[in-house]
C-alpha positions as CSV (number, residue, x, y, z in Angstrom):
1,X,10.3,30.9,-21.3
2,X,7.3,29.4,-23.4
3,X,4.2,27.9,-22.5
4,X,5.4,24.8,-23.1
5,X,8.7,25.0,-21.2
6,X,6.8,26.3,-18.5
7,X,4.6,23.5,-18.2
8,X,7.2,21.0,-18.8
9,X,9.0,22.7,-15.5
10,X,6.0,22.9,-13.6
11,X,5.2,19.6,-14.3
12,X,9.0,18.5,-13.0
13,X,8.4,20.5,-10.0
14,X,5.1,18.9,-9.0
15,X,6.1,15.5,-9.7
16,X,9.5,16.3,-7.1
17,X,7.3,17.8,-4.6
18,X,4.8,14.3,-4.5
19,X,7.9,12.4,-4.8
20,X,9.5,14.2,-1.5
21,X,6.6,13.7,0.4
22,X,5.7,10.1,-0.3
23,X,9.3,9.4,0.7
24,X,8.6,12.0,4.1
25,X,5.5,9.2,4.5
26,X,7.9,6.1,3.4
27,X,10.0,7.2,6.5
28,X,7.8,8.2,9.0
29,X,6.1,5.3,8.9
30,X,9.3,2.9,8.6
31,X,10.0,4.8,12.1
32,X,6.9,3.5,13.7
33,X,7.9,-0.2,12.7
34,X,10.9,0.4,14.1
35,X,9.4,2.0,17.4
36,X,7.3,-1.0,17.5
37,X,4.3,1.6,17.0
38,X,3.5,-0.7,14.4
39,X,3.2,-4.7,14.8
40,X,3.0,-7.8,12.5
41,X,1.7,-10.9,14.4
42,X,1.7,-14.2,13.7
43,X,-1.6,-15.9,12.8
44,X,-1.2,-18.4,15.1
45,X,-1.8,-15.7,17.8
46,X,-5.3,-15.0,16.9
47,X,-8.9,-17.6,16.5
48,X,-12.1,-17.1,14.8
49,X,-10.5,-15.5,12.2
50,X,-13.3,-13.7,10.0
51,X,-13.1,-11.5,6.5
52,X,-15.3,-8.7,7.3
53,X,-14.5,-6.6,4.1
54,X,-11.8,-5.0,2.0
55,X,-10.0,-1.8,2.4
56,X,-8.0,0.1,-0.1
57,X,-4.5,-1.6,1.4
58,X,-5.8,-5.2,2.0
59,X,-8.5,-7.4,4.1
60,X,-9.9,-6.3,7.2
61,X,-11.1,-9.0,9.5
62,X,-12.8,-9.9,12.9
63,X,-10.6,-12.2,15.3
64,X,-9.9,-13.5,18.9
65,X,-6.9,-12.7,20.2
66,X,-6.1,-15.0,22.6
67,X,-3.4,-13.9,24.7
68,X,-5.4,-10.3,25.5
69,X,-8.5,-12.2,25.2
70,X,-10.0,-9.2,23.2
71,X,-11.8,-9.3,19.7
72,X,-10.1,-7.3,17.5
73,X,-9.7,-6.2,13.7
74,X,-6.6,-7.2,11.4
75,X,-5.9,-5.6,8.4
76,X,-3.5,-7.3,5.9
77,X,-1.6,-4.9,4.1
78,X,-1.2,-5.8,0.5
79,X,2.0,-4.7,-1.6
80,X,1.0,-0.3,-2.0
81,X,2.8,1.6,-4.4
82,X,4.1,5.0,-4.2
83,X,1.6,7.1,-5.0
84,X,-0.5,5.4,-2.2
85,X,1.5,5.3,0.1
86,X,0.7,9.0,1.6
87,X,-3.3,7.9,1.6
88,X,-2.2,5.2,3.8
89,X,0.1,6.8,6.5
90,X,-2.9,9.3,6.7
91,X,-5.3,6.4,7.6
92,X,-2.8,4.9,10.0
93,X,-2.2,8.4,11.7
94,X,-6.1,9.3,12.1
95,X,-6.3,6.1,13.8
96,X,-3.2,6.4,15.6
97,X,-4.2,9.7,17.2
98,X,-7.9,8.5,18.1
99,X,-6.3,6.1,20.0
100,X,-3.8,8.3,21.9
101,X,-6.3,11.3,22.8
């Protein structure tokens, strides 16, 4: 094989190994939704809604919940392609598991 056929194939091989693991990242994280690890909520369920700054995936602001009568951050996910999607099912782990331990 030829150094340029080798490359060519490496190159393939890489790209099917990011691919496989975005969509590993694709479906853990369309299991959380679905385990209701993950919630949307409606706007109308928070006050004193603040933009505090922006994140790689969206907005992250300061509000009131009201129901828990908490203050809280919201992040608003903006549309994330592919090749982003692994950075942010890392994010939402790490915070994920500081919660739980």
């Amino acid at each position: 094989m030829d150094k340029d056929n080798k490359d060519s194939k490496d190159n393939k091989d890489n790209k099917d190994n990011k691919d496989d693991k975005v969509k590993k990242d694709k479906d853990w994280l369309e299991a959380q939704i679905e385990a209701n690890s993950i919630k949307s909520f409606n706007h109308a369920e928070f006050s004193n809604i603040v933009r505090v700054g922006e994140g790689g995936f969206g907005n992250v602001y300061k509000a009131y919940w009201k129901s828990r009568r908490m203050t809280v951050a919201l992040k608003s996910l903006k549309a994330i392609p592919d090749e982003t999607t692994r950075e942010f099912v890392r994010e939402f782990k790490f915070i994920y598991l500081a919660q739980t331990t």
